[in-house]
PAZAPA-4460 file (N, C-alpha, C; in steps of 0.05 Angstrom, whole numbers, plus 32768, in hexadecimal, padded with zeros to 4 digits):
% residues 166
    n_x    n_y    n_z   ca_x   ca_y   ca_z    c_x    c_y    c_z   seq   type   mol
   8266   810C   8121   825A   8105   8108   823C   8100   810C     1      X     A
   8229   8115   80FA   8211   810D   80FC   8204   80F6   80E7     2      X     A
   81F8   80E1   80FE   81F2   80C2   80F0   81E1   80C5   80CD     3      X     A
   81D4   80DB   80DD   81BC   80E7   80BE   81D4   80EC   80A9     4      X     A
   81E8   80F3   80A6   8203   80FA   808B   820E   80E8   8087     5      X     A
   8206   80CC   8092   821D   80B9   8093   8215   80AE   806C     6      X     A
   8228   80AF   8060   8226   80A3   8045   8229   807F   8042     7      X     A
   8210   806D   8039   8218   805A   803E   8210   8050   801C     8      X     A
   8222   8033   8015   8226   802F   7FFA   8222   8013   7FFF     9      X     A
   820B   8012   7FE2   81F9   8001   7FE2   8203   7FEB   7FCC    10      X     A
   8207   7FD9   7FD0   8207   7FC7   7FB3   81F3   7FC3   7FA3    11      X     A
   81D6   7FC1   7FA9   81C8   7FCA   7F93   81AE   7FDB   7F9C    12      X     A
   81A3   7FE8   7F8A   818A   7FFA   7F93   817A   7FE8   7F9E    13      X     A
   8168   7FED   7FB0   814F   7FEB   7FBB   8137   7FE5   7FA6    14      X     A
   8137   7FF2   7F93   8123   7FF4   7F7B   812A   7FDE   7F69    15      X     A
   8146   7FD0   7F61   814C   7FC9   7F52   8153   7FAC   7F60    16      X     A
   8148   7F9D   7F77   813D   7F8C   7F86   8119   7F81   7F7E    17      X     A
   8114   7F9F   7F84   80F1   7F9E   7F76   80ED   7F94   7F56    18      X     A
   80FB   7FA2   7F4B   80FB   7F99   7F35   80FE   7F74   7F26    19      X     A
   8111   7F73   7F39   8122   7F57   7F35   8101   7F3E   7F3C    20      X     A
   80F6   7F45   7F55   80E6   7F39   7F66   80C7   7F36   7F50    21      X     A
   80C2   7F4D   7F42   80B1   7F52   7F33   80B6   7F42   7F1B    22      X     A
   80CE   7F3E   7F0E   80CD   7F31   7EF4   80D4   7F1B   7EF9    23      X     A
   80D6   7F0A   7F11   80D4   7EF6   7F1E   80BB   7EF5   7F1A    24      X     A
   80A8   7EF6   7F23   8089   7EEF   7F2C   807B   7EF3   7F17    25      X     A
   8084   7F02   7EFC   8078   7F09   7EE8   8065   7F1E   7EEE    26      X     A
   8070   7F33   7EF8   8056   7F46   7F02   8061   7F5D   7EF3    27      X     A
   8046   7F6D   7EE7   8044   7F80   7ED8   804F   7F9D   7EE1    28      X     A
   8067   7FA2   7EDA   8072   7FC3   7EE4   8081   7FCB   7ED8    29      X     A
   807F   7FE9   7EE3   808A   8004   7ECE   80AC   8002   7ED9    30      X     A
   80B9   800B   7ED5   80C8   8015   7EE1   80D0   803A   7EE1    31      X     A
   80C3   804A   7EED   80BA   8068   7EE3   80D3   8074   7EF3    32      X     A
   80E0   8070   7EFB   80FC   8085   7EFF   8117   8068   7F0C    33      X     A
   8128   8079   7F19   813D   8070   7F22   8135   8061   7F41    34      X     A
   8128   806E   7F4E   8123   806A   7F61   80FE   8062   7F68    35      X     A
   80F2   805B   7F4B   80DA   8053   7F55   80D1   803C   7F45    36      X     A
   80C2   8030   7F51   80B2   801B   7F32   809B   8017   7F46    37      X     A
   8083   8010   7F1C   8065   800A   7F2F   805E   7FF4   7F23    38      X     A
   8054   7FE4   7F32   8045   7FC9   7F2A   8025   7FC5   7F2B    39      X     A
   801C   7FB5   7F23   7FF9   7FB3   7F17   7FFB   7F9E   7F29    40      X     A
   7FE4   7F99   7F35   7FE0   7F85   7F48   7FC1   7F7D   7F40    41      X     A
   7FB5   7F5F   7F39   7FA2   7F64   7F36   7F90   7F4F   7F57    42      X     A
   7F83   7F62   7F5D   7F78   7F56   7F71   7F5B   7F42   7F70    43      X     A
   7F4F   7F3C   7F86   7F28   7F39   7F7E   7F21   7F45   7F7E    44      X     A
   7F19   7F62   7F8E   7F10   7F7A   7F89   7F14   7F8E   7F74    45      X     A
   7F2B   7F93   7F6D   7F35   7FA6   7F5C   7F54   7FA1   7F56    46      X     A
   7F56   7FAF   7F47   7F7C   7FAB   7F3E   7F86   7FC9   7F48    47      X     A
   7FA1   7FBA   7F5B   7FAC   7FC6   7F6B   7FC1   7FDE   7F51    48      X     A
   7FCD   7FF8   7F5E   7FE4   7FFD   7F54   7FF6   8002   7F64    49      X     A
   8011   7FF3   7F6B   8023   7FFB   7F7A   8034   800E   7F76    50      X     A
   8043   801C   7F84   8061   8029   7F78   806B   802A   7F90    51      X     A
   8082   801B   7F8E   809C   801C   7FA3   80AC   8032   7F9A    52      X     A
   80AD   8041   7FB5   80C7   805F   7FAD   80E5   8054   7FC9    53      X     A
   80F6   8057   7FB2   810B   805F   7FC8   8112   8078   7FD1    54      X     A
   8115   8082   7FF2   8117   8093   7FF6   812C   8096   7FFD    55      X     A
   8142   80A6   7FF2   8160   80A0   8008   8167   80AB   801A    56      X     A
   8158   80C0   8012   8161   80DB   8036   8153   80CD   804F    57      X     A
   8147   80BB   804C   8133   80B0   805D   813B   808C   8064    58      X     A
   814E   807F   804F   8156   806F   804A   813E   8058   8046    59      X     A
   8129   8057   8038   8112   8050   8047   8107   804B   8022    60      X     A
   8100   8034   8020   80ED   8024   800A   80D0   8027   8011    61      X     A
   80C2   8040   7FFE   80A7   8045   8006   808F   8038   7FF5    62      X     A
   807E   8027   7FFE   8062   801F   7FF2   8050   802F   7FE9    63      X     A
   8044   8035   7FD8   8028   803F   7FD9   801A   8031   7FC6    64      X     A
   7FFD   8027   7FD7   7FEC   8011   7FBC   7FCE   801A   7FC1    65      X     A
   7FCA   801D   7FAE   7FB4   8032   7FA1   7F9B   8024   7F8E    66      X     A
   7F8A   802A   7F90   7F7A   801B   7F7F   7F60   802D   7F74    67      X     A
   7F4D   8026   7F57   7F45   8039   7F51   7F25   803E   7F60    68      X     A
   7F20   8042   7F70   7F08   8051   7F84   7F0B   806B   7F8C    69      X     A
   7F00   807F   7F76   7EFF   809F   7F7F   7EEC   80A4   7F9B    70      X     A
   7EFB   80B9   7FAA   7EE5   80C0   7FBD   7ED4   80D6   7FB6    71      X     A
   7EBD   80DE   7FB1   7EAB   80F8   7FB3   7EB2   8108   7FCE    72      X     A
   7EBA   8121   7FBF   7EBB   8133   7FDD   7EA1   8127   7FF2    73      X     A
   7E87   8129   7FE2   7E7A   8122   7FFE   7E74   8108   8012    74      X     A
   7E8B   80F7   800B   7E8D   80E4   8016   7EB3   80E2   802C    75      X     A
   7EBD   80F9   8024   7ED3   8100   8034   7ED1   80F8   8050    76      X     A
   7EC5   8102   8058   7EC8   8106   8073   7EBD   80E8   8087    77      X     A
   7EB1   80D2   8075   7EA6   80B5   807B   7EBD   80A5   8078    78      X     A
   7ECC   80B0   805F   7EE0   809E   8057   7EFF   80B1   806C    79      X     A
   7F00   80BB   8079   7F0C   80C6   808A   7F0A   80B9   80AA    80      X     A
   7EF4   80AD   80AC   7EE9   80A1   80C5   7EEA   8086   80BC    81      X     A
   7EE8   807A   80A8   7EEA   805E   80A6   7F0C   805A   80A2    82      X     A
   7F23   8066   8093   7F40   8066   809C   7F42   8066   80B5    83      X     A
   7F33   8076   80C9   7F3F   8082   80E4   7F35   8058   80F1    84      X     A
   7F1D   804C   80E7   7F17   803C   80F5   7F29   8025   80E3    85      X     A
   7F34   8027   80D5   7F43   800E   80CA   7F62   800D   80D4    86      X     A
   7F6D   8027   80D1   7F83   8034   80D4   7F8E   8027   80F8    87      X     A
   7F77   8029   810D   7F7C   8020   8124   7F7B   8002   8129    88      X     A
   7F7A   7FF1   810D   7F7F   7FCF   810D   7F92   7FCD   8103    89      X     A
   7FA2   7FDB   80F2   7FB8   7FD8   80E3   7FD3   7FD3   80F5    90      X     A
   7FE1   7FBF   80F6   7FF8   7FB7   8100   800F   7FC5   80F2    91      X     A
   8016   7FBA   80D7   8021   7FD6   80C3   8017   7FE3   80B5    92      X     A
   801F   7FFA   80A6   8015   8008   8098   7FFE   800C   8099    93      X     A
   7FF0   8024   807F   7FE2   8032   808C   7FD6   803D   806D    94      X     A
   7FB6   803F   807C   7F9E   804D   8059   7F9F   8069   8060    95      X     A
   7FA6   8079   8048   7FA3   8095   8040   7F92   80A0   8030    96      X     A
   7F84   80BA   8035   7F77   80BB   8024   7F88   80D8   8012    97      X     A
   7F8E   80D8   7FF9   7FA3   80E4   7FE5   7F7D   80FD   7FD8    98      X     A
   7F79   810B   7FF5   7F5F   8123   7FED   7F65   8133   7FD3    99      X     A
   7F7F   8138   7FCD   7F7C   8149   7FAF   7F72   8135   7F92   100      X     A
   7F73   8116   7F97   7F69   8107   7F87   7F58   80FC   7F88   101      X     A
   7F4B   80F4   7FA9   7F39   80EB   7FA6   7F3E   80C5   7FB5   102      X     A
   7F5A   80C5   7FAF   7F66   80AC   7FB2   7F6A   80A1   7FCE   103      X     A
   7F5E   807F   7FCA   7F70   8073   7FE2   7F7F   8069   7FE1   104      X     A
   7F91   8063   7FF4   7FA9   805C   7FF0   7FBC   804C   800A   105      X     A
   7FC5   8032   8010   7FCA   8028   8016   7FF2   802D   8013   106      X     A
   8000   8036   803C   8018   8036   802F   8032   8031   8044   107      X     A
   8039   8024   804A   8055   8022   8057   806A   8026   804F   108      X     A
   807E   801E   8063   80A2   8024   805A   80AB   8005   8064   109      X     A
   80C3   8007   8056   80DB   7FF5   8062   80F3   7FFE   8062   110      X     A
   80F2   8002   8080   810E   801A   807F   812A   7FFD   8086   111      X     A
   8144   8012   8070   8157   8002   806F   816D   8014   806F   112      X     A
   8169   801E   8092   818C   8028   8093   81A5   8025   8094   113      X     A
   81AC   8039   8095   81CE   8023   80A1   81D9   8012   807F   114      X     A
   81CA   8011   806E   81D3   8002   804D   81C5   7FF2   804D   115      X     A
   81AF   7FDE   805C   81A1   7FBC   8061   818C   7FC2   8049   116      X     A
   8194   7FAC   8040   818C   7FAC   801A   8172   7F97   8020   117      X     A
   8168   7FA4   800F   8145   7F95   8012   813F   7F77   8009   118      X     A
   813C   7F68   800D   8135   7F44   8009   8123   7F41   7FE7   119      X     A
   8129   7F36   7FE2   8107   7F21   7FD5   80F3   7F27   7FE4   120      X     A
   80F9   7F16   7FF9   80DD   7F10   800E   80CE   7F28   8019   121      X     A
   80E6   7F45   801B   80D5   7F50   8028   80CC   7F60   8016   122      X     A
   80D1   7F66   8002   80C1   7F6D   7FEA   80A6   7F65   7FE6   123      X     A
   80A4   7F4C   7FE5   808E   7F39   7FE7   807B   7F3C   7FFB   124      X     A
   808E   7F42   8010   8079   7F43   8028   806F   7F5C   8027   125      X     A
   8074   7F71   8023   8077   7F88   8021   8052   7F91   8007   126      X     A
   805E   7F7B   7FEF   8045   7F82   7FE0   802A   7F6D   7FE3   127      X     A
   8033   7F5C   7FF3   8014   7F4C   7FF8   800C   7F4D   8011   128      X     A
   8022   7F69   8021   800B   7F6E   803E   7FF7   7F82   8035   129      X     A
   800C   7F94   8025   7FF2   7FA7   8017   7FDE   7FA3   8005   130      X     A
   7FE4   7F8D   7FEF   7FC4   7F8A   7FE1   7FB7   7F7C   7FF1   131      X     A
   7FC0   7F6B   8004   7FA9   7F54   801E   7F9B   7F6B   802E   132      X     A
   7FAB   7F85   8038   7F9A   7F9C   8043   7F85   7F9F   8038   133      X     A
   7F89   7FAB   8019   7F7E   7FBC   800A   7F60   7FA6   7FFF   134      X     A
   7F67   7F8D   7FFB   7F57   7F7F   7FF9   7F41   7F77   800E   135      X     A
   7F49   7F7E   8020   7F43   7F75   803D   7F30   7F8B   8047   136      X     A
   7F2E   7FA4   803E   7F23   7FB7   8045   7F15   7FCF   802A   137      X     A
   7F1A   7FC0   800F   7F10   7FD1   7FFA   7EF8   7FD2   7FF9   138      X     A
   7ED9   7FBA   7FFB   7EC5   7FC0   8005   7EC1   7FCD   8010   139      X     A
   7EC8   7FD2   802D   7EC6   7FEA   8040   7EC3   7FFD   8030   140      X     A
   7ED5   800B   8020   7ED7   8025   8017   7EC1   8025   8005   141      X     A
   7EB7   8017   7FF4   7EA8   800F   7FDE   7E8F   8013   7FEC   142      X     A
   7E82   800A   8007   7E6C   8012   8015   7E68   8026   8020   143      X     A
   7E7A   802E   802A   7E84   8054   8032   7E79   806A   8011   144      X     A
   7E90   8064   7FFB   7E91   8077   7FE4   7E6E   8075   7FD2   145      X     A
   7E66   8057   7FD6   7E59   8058   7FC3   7E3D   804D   7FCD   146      X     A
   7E37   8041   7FE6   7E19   803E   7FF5   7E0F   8050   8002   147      X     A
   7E29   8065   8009   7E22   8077   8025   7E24   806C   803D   148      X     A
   7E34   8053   8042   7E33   8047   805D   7E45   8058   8074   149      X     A
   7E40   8057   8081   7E4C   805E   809D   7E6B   8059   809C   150      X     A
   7E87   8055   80AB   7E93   804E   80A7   7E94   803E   80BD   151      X     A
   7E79   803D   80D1   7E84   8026   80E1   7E6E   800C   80D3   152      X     A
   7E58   8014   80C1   7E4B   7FFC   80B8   7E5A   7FF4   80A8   153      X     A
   7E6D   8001   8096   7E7B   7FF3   8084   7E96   7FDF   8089   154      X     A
   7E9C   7FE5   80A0   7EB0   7FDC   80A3   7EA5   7FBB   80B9   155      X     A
   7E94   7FC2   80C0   7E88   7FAB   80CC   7E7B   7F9D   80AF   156      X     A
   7E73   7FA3   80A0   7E6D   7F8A   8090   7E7C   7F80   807C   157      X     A
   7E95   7F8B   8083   7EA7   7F75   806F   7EBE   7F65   8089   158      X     A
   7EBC   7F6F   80A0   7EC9   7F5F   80B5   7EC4   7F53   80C6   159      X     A
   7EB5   7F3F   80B7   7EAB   7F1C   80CA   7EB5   7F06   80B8   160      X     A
   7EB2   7EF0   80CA   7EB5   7EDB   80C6   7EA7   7ECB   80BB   161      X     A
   7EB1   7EBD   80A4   7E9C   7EA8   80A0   7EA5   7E8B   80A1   162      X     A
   7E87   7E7C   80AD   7E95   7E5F   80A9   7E87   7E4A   8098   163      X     A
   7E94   7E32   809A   7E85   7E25   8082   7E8C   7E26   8068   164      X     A
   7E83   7E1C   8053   7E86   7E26   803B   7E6F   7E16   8029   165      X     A
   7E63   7E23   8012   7E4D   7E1F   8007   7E59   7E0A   7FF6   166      X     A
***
């Protein structure tokens, strides 16, 4: 028996966990198919858009969080080198850049084979590692798309420390 055909039966969807977790928290989302829903996230920088996909051939709950900063083709290739330099701090997941739009995009999985049904928590965890990313590094992109910075000046001046407080 190959493990990839094994049919496993779920007591409830993956999506319909998200859902539950979302109108818990009072957070704003679509629900756009069977297997997806997107939520509005509003951040300090910008307001996030999530959409969780279930994948089942893959068994695997996919992220993608997106926010609105177009790239100019002629800033491609900066904003290609500043992912490559963020991308190598990332513990999970991971920034994409979505070139037919223009889009960045922030995105992981939580894979759940074998039937292991997704938490609250890790839902949770799941959507405030990615807006704390995306928050954590949207300047960057904002100095890259729209000063012309470097992607190693940009990324150095939104990642220091500060102490004190005014």
């Amino acid at each position: 028996m190959n493990l990839l055909e094994l049919d496993v039966a779920r007591d409830l969807h993956p999506v319909d966990v998200i859902e539950h977790v979302a109108t818990m928290n009072d957070w704003s989302f679509e629900r756009t198919g069977e297997d997806e829903i997107a939520i509005s996230v509003a951040g300090n920088w910008t307001n996030y858009h999530v959409s969780f996909s279930w994948m089942e051939d893959f068994e695997a709950l996919h992220l993608a969080c997106a926010f609105d900063l177009k790239v100019p083709e002629k800033r491609t290739l900066e904003v290609m080198r500043l992912l490559s330099l963020i991308n190598e701090q990332m513990l999970i997941g991971h920034f994409d850049l979505w070139e037919q739009e223009g889009a960045i995009m922030f995105r992981q999985a939580l894979l759940l084979a074998g039937g292991a049904e997704p938490t609250s928590q890790q839902v949770e965890v799941l959507l405030s590692s990615a807006t704390e990313a995306c928050e954590c590094y949207f300047q960057a992109f904002q100095f890259v798309v729209w000063s012309g910075a470097s992607a190693r000046e940009a990324l150095a001046n939104v990642l220091f420390e500060t102490q004190g407080n005014c």
